[in-house]
KOLBA-752742 format. One record per atom (N, C-alpha, C): residue in one letter; atom name; y, x, z. Coordinates in pm, whole numbers, plus 50000, padded with zeros to 5 digits. Example, Ala and Ser with C-alpha at 12.3 -4.5 7.8 and 13.67 -1.06 7.14 Angstrom:
<pt><resn>a</resn><name>N</name><north>49431</north><east>51319</east><up>50780</up></pt>
<pt><resn>a</resn><name>CA</name><north>49550</north><east>51230</east><up>50780</up></pt>
<pt><resn>a</resn><name>C</name><north>49670</north><east>51320</east><up>50780</up></pt>
<pt><resn>s</resn><name>N</name><north>49775</north><east>51285</east><up>50708</up></pt>
<pt><resn>s</resn><name>CA</name><north>49894</north><east>51367</east><up>50714</up></pt>
<pt><resn>s</resn><name>C</name><north>50003</north><east>51290</east><up>50787</up></pt>
REM end
This chain:
<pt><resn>x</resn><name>N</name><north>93311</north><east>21854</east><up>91310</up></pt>
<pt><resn>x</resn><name>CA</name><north>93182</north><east>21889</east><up>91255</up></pt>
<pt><resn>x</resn><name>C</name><north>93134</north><east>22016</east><up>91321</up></pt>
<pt><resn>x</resn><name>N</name><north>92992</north><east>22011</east><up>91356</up></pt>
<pt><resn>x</resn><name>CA</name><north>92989</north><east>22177</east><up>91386</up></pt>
<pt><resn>x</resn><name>C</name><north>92815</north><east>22188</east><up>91301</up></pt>
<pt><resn>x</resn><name>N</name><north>92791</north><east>22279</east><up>91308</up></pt>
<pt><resn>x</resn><name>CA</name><north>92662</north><east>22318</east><up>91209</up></pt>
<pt><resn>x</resn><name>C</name><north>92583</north><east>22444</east><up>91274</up></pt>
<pt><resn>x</resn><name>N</name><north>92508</north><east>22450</east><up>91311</up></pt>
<pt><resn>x</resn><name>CA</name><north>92388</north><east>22560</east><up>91320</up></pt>
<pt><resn>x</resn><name>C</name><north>92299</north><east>22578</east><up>91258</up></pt>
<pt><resn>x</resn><name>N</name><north>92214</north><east>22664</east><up>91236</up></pt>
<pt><resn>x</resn><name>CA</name><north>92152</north><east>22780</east><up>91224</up></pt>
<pt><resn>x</resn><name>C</name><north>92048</north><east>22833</east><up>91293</up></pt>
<pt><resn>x</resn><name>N</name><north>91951</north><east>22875</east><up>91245</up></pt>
<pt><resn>x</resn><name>CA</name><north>91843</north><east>22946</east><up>91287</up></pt>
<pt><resn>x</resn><name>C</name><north>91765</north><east>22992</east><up>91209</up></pt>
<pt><resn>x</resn><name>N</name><north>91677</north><east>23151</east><up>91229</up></pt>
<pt><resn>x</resn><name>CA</name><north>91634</north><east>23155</east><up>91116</up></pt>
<pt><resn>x</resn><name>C</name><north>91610</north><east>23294</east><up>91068</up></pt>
<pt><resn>x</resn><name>N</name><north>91638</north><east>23313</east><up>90942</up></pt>
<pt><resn>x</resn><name>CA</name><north>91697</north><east>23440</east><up>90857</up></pt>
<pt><resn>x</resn><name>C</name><north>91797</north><east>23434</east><up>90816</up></pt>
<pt><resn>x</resn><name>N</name><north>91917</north><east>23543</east><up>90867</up></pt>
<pt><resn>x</resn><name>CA</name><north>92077</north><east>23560</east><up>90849</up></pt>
<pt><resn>x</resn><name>C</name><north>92082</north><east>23550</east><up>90676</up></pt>
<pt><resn>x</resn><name>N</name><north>91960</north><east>23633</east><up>90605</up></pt>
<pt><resn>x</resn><name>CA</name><north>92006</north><east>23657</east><up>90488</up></pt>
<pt><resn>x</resn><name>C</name><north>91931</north><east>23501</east><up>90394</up></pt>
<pt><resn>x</resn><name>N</name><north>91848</north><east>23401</east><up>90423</up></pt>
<pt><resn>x</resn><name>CA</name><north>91749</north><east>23342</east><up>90375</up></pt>
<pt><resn>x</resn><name>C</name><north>91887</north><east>23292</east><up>90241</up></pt>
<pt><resn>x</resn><name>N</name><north>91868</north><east>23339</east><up>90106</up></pt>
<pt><resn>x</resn><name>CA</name><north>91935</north><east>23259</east><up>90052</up></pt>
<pt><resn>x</resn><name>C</name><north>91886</north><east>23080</east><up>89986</up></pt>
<pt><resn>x</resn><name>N</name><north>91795</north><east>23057</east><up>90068</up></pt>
<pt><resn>x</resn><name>CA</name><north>91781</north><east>22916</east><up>90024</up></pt>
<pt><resn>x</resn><name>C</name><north>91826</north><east>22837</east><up>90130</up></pt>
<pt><resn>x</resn><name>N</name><north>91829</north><east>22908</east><up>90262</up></pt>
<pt><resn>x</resn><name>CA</name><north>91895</north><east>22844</east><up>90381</up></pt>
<pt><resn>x</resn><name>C</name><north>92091</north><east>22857</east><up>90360</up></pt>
<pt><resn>x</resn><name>N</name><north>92094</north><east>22923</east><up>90306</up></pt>
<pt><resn>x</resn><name>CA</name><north>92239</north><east>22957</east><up>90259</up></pt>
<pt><resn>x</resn><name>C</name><north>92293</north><east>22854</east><up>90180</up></pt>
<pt><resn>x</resn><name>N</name><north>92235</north><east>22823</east><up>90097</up></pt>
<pt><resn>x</resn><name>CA</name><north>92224</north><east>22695</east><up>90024</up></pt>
<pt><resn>x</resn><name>C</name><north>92257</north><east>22610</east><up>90049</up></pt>
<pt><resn>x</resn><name>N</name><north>92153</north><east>22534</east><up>90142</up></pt>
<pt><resn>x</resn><name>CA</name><north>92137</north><east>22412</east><up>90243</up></pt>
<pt><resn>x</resn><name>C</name><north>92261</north><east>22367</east><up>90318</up></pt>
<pt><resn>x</resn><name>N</name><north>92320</north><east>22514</east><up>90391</up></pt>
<pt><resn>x</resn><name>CA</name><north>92447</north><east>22515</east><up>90451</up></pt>
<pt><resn>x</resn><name>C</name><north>92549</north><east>22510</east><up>90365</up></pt>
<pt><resn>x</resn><name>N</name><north>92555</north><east>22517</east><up>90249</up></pt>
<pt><resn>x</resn><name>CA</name><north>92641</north><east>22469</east><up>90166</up></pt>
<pt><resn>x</resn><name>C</name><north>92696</north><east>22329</east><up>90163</up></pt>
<pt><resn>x</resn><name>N</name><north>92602</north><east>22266</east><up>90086</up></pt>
<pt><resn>x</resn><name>CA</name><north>92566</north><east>22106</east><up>90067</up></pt>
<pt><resn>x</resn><name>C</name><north>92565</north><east>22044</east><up>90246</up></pt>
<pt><resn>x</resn><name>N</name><north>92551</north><east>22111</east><up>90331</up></pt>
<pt><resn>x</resn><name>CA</name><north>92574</north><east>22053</east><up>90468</up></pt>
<pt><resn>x</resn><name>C</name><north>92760</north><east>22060</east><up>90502</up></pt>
<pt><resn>x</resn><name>N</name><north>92745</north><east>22198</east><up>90446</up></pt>
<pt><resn>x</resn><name>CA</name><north>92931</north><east>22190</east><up>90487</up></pt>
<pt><resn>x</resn><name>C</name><north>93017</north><east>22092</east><up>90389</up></pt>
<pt><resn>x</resn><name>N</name><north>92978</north><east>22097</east><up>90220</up></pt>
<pt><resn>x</resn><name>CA</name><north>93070</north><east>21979</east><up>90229</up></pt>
<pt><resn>x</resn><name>C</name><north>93000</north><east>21820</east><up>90273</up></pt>
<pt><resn>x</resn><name>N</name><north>92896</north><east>21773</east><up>90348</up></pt>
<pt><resn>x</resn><name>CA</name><north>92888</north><east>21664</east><up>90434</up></pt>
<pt><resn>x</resn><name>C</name><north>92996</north><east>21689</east><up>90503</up></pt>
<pt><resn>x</resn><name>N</name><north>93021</north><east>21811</east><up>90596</up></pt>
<pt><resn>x</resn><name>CA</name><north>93077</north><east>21738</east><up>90728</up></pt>
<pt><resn>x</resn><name>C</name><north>93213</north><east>21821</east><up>90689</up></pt>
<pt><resn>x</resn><name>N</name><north>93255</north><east>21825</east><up>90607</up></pt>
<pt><resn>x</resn><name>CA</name><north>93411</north><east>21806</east><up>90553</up></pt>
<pt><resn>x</resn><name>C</name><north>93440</north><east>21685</east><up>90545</up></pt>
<pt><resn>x</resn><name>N</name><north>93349</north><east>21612</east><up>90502</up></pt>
<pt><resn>x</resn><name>CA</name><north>93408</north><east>21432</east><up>90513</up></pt>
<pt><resn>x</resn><name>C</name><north>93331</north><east>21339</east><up>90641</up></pt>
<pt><resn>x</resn><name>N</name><north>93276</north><east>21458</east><up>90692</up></pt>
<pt><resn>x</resn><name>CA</name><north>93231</north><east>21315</east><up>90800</up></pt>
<pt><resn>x</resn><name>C</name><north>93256</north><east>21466</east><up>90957</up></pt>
<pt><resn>x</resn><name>N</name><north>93379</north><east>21437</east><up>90980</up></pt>
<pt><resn>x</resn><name>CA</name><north>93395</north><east>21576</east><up>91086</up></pt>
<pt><resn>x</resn><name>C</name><north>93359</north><east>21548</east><up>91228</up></pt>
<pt><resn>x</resn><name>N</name><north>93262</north><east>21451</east><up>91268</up></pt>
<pt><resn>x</resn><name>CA</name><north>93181</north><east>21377</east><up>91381</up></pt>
<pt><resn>x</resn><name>C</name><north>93067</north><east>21405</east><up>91333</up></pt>
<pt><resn>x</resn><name>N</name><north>93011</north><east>21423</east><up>91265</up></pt>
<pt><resn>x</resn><name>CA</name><north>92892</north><east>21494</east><up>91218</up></pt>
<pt><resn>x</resn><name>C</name><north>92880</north><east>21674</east><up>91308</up></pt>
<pt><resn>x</resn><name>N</name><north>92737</north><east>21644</east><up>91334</up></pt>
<pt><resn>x</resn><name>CA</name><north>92651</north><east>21757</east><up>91355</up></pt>
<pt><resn>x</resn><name>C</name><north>92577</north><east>21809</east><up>91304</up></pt>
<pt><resn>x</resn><name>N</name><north>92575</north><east>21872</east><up>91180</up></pt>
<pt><resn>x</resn><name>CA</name><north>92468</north><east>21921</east><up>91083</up></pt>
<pt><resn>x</resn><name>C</name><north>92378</north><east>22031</east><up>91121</up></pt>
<pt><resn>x</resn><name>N</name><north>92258</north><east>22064</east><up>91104</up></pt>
<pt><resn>x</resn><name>CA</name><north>92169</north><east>22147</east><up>91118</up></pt>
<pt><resn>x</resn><name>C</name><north>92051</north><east>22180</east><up>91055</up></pt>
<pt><resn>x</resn><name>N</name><north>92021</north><east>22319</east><up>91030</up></pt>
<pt><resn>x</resn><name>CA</name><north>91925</north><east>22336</east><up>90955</up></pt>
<pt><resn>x</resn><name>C</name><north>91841</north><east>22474</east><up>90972</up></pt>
<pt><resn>x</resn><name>N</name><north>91740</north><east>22492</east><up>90991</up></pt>
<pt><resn>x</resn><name>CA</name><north>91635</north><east>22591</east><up>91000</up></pt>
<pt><resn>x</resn><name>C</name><north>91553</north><east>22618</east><up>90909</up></pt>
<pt><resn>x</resn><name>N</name><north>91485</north><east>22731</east><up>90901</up></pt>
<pt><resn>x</resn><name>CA</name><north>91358</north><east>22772</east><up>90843</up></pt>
<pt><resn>x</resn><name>C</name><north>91247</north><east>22748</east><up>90940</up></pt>
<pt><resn>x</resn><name>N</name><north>91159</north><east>22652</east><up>90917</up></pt>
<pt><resn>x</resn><name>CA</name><north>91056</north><east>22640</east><up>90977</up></pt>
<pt><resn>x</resn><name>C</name><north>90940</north><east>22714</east><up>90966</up></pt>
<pt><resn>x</resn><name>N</name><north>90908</north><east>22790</east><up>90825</up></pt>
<pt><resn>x</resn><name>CA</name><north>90821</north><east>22866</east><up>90819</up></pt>
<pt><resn>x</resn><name>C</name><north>90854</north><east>22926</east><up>90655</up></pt>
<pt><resn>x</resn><name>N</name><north>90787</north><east>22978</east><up>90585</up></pt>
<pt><resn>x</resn><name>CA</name><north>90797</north><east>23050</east><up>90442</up></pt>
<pt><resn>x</resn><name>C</name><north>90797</north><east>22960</east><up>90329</up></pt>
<pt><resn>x</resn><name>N</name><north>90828</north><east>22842</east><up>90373</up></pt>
<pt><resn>x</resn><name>CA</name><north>90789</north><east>22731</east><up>90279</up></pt>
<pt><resn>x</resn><name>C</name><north>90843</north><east>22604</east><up>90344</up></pt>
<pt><resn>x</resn><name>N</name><north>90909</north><east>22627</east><up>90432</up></pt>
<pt><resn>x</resn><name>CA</name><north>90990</north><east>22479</east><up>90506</up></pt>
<pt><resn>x</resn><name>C</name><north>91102</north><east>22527</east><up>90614</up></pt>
<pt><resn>x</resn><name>N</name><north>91227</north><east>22431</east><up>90557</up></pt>
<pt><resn>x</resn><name>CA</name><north>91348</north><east>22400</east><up>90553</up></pt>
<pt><resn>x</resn><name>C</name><north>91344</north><east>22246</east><up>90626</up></pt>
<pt><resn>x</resn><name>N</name><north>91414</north><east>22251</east><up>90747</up></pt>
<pt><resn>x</resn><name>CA</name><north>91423</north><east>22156</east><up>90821</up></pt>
<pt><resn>x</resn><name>C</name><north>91562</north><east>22100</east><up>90812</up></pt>
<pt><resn>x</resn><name>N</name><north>91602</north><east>22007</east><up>90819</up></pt>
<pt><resn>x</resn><name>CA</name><north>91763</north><east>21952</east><up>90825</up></pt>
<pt><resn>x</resn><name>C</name><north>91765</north><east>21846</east><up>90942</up></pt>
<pt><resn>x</resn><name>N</name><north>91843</north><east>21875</east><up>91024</up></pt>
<pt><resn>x</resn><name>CA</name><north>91882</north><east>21755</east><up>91077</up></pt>
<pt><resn>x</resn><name>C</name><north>92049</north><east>21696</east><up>91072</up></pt>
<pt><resn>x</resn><name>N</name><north>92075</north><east>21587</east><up>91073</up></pt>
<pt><resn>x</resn><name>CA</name><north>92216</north><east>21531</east><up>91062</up></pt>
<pt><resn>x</resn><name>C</name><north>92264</north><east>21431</east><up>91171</up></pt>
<pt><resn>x</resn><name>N</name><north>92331</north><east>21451</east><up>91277</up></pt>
<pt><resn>x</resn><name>CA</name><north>92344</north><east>21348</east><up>91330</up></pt>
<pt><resn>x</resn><name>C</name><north>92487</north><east>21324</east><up>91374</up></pt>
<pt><resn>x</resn><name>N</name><north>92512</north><east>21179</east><up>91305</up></pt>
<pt><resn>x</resn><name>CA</name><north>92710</north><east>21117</east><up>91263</up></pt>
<pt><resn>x</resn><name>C</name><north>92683</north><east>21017</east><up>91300</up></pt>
<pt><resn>x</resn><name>N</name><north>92780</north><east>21013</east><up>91391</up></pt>
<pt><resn>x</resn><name>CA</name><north>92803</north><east>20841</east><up>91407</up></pt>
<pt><resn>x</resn><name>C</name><north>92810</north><east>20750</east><up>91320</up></pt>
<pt><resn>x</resn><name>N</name><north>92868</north><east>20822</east><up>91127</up></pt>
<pt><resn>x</resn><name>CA</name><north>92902</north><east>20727</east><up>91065</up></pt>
<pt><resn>x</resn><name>C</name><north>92752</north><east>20661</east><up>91029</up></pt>
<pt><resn>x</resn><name>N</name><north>92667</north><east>20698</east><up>91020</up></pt>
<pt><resn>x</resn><name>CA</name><north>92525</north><east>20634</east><up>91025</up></pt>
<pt><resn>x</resn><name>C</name><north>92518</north><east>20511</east><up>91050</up></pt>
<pt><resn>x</resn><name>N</name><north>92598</north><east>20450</east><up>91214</up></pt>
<pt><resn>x</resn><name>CA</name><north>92538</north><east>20312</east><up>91243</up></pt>
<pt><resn>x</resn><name>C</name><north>92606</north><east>20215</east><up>91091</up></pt>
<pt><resn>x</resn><name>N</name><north>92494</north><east>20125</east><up>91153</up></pt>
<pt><resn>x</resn><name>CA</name><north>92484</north><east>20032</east><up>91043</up></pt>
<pt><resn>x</resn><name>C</name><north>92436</north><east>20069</east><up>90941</up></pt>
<pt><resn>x</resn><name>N</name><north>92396</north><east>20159</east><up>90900</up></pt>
<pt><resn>x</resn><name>CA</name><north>92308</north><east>20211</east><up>90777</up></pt>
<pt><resn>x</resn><name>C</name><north>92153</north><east>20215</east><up>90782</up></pt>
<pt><resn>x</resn><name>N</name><north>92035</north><east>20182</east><up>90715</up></pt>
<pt><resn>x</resn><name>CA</name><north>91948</north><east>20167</east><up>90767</up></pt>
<pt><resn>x</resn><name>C</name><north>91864</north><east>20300</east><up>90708</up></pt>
<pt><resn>x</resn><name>N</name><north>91756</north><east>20362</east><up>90715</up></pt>
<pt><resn>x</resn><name>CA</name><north>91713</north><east>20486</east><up>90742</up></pt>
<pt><resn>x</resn><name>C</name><north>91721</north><east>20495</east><up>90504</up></pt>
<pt><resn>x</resn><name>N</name><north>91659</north><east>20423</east><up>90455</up></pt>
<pt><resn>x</resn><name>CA</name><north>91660</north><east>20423</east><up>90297</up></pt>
<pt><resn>x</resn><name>C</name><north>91784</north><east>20493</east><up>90217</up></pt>
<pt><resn>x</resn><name>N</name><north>91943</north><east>20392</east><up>90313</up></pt>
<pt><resn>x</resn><name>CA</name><north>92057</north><east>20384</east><up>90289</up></pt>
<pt><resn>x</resn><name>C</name><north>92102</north><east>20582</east><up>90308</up></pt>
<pt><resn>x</resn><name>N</name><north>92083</north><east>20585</east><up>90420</up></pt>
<pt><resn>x</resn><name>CA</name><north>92119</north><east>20733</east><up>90467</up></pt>
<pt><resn>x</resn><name>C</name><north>92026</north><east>20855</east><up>90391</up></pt>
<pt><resn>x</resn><name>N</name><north>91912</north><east>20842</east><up>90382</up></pt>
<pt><resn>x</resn><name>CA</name><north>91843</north><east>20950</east><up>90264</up></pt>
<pt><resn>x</resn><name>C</name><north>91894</north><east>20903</east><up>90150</up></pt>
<pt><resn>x</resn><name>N</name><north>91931</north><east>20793</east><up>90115</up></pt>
<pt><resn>x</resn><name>CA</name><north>91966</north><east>20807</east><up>89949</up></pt>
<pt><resn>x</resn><name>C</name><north>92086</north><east>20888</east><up>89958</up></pt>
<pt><resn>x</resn><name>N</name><north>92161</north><east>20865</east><up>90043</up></pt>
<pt><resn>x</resn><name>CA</name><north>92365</north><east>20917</east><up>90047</up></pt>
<pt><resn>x</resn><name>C</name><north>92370</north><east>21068</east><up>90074</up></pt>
<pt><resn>x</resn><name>N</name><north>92261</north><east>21136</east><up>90167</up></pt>
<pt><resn>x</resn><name>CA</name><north>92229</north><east>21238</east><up>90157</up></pt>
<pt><resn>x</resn><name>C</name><north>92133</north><east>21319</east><up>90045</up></pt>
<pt><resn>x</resn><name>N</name><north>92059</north><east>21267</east><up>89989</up></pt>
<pt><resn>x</resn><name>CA</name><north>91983</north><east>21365</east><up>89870</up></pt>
<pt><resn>x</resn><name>C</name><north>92049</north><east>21301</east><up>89747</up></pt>
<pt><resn>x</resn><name>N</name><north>92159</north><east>21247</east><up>89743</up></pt>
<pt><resn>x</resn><name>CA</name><north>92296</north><east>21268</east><up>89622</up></pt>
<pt><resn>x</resn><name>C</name><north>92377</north><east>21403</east><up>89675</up></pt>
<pt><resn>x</resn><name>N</name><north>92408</north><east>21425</east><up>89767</up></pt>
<pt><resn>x</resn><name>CA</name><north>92456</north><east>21544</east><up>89839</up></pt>
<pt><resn>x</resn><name>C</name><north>92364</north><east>21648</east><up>89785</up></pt>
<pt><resn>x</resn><name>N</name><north>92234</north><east>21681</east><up>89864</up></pt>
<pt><resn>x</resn><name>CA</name><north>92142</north><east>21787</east><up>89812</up></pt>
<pt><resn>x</resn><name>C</name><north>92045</north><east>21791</east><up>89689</up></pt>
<pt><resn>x</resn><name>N</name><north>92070</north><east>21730</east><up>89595</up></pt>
<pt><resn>x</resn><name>CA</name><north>92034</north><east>21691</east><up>89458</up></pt>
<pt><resn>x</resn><name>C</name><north>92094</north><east>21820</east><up>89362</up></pt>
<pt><resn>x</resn><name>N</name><north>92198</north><east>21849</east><up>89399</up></pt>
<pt><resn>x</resn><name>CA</name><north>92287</north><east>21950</east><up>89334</up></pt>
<pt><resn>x</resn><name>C</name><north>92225</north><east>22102</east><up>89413</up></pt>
<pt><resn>x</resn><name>N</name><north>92143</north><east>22106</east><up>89486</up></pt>
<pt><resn>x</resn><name>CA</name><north>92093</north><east>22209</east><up>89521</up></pt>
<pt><resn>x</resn><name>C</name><north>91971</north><east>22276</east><up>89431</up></pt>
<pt><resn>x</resn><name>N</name><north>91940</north><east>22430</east><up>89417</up></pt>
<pt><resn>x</resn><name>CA</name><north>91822</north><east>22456</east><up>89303</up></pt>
<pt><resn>x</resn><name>C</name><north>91704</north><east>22387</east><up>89320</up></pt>
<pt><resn>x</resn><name>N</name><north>91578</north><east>22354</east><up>89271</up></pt>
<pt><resn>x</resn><name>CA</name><north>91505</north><east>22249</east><up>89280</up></pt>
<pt><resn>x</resn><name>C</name><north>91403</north><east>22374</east><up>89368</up></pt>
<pt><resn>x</resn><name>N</name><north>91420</north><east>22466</east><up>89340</up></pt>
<pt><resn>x</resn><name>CA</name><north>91324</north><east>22556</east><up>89447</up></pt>
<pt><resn>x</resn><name>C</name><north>91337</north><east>22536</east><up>89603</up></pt>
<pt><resn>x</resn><name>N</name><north>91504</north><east>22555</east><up>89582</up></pt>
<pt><resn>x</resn><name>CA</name><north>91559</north><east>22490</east><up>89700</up></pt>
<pt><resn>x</resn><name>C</name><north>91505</north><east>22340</east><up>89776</up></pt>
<pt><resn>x</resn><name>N</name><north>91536</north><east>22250</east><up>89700</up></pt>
<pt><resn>x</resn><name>CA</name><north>91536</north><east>22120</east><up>89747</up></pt>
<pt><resn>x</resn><name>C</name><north>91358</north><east>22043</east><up>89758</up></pt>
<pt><resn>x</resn><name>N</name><north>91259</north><east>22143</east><up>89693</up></pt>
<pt><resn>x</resn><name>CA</name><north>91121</north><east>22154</east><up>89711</up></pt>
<pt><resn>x</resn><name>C</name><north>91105</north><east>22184</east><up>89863</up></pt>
<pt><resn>x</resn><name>N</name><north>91163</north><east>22284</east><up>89949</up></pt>
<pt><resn>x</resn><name>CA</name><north>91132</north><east>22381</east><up>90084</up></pt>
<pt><resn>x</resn><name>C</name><north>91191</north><east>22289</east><up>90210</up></pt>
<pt><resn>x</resn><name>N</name><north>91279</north><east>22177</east><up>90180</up></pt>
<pt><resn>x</resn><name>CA</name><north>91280</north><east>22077</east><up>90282</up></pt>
<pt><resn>x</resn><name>C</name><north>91239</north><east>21926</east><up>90304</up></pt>
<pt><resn>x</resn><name>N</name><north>91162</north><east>22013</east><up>90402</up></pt>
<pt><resn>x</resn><name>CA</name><north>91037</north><east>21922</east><up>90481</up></pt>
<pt><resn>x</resn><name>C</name><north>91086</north><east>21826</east><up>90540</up></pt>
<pt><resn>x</resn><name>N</name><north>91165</north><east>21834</east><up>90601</up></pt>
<pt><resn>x</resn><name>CA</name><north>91181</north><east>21755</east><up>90723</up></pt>
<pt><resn>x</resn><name>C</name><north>91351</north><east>21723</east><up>90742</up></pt>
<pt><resn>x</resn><name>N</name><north>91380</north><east>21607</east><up>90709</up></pt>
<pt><resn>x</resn><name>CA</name><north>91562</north><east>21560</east><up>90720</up></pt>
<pt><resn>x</resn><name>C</name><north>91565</north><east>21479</east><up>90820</up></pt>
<pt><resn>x</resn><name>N</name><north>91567</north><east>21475</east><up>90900</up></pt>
<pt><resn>x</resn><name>CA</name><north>91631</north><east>21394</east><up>91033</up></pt>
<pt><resn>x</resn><name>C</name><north>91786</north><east>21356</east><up>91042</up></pt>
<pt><resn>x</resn><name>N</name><north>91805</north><east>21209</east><up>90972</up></pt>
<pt><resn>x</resn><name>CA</name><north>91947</north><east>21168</east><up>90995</up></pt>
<pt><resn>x</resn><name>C</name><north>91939</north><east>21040</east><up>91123</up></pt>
<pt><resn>x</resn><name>N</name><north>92036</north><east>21041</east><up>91167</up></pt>
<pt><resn>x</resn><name>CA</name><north>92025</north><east>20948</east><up>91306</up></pt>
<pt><resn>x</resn><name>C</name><north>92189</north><east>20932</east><up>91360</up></pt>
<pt><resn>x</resn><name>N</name><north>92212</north><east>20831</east><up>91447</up></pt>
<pt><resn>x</resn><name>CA</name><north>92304</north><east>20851</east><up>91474</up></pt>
<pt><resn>x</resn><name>C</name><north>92322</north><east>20929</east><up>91663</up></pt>
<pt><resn>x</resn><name>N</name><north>92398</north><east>20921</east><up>91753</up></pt>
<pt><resn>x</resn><name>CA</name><north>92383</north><east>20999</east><up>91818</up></pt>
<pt><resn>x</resn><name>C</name><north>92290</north><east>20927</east><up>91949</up></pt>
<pt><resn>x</resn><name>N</name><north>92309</north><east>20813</east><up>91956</up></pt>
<pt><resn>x</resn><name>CA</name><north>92231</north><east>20715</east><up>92040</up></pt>
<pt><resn>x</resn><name>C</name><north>92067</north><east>20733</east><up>91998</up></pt>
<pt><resn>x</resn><name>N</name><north>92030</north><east>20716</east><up>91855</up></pt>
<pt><resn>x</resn><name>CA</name><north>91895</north><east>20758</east><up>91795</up></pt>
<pt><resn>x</resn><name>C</name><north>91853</north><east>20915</east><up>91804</up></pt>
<pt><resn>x</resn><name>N</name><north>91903</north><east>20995</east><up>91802</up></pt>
<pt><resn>x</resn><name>CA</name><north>91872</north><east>21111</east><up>91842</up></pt>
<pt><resn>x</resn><name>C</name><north>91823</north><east>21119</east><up>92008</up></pt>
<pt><resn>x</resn><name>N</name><north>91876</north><east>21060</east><up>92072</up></pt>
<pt><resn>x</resn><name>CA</name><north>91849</north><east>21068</east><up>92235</up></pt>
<pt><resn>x</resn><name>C</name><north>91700</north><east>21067</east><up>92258</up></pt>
<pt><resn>x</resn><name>N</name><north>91642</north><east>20947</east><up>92118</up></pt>
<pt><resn>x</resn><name>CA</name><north>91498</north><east>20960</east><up>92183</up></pt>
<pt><resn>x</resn><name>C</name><north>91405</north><east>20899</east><up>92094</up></pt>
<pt><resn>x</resn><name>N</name><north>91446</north><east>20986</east><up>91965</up></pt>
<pt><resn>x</resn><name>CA</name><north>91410</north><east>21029</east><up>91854</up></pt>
<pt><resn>x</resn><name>C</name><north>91272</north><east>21166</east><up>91862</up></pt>
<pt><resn>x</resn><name>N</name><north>91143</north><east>21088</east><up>91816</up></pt>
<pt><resn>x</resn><name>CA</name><north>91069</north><east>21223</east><up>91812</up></pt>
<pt><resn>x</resn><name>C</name><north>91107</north><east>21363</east><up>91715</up></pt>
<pt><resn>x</resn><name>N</name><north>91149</north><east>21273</east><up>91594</up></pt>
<pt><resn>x</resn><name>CA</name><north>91182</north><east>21386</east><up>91510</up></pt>
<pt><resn>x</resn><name>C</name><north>91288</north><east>21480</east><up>91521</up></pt>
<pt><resn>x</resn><name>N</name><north>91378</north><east>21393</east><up>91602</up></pt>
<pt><resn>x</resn><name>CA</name><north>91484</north><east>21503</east><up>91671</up></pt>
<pt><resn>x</resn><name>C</name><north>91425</north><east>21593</east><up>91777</up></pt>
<pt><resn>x</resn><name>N</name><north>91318</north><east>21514</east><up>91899</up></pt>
<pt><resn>x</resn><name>CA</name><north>91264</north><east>21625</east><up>91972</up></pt>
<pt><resn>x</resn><name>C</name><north>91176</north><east>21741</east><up>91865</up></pt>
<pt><resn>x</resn><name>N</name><north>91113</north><east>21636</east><up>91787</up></pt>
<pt><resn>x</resn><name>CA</name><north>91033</north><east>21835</east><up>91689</up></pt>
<pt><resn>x</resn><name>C</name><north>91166</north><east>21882</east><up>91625</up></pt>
<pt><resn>x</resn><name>N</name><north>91272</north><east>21872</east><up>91605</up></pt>
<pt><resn>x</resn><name>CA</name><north>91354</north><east>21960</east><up>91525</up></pt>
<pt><resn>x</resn><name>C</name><north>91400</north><east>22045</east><up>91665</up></pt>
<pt><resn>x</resn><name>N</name><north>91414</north><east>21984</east><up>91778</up></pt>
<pt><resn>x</resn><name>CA</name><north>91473</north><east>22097</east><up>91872</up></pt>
<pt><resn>x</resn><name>C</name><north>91326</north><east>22168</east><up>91952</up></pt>
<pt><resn>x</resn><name>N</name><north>91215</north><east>22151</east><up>91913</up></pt>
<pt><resn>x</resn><name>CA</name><north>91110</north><east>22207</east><up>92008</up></pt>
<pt><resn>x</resn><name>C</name><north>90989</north><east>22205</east><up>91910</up></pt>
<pt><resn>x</resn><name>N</name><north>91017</north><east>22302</east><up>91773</up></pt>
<pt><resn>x</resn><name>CA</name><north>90910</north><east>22278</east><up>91648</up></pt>
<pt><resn>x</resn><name>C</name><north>90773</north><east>22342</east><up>91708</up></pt>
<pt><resn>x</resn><name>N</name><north>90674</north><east>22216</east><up>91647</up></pt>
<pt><resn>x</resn><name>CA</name><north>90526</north><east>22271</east><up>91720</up></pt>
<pt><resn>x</resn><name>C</name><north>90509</north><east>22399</east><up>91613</up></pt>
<pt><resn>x</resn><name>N</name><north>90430</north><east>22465</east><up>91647</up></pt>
<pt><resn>x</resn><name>CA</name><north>90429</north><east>22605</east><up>91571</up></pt>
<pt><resn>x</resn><name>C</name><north>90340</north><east>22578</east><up>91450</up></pt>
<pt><resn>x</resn><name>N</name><north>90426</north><east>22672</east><up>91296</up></pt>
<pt><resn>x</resn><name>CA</name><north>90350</north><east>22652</east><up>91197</up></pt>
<pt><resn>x</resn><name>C</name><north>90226</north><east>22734</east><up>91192</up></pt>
<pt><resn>x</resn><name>N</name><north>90153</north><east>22669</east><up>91093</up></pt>
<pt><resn>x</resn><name>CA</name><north>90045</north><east>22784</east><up>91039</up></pt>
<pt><resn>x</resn><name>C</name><north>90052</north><east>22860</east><up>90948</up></pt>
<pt><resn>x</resn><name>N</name><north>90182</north><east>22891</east><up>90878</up></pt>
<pt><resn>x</resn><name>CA</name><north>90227</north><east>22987</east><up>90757</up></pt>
<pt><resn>x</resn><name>C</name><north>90268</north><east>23080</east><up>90815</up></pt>
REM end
């Protein structure tokens, strides 16, 4: 598993996020978790595990927001944007290109 970051060192709602991301990839350790502050009001996630294939996009947000469900609801309001994929779908995935090259906010 590895996990990044970007952002504010101290953001405690991004602190959060990385919580509920680390125990994901305690059980899925082929997982790449990631998550940013996109602006004062958005929290980006991306996830990308092989264990994905065969799951269809419904299947994988439900299995993940049982994961971040347990996060504060202030919290789980500020992310915008979850990008789960597996690593073949990421290659050429738009939402993976805006998570690695975010067009700039207006906040």
């Amino acid at each position: 598993m590895s996990a990044a970051s970007s952002g504010q060192p101290h953001d405690p709602q991004l602190k959060h996020v990385f919580g509920s991301l680390a125990k994901y990839g305690a059980k899925h350790p082929s997982a790449r978790t990631e998550a940013y502050r996109h602006n004062s009001a958005s929290i980006r996630v991306r996830i990308i595990d092989p264990d994905f294939q065969g799951h269809d996009r419904v299947e994988r947000e439900t299995n993940i927001w049982r994961l971040l469900e347990d996060l504060p609801e202030v919290v789980q309001t500020e992310i915008t944007l979850l990008v789960l994929l597996t690593p073949d779908e990421a290659e050429t995935s738009f939402a993976s290109f805006e998570f690695d090259n975010p067009s700039r906010s207006r906040l």
